[in-house]
Phi, psi and omega in degrees: 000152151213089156115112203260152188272124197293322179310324181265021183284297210312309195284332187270009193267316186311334171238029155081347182303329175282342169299287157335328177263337176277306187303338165238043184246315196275331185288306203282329173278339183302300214293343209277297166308330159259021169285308191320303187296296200295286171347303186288317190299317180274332175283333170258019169266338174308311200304325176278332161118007172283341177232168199255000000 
């Protein structure tokens, strides 16, 4: 994603949109963190030998 032009949060907070882009801005870092986490978690369960 990228970069909201600071002139324009007014117009969008006024039609609810700036609401709407930081929740799905806060959705893409949650999924981003627990990709990371699933990630870290199948590299140690390999590393122990728990997985093929």
């Amino acid at each position: 994603m990228g970069v909201v032009d600071r002139k324009w949060i007014p117009v969008l907070q006024r039609d609810g949109r700036y609401t709407r882009l930081l929740q799905l801005l806060e959705r893409k870092a949650l999924q981003q963190r627990l990709a990371l986490r699933m990630h870290q978690l199948i590299a140690r369960r390999r590393t122990d030998g728990d997985l093929h």
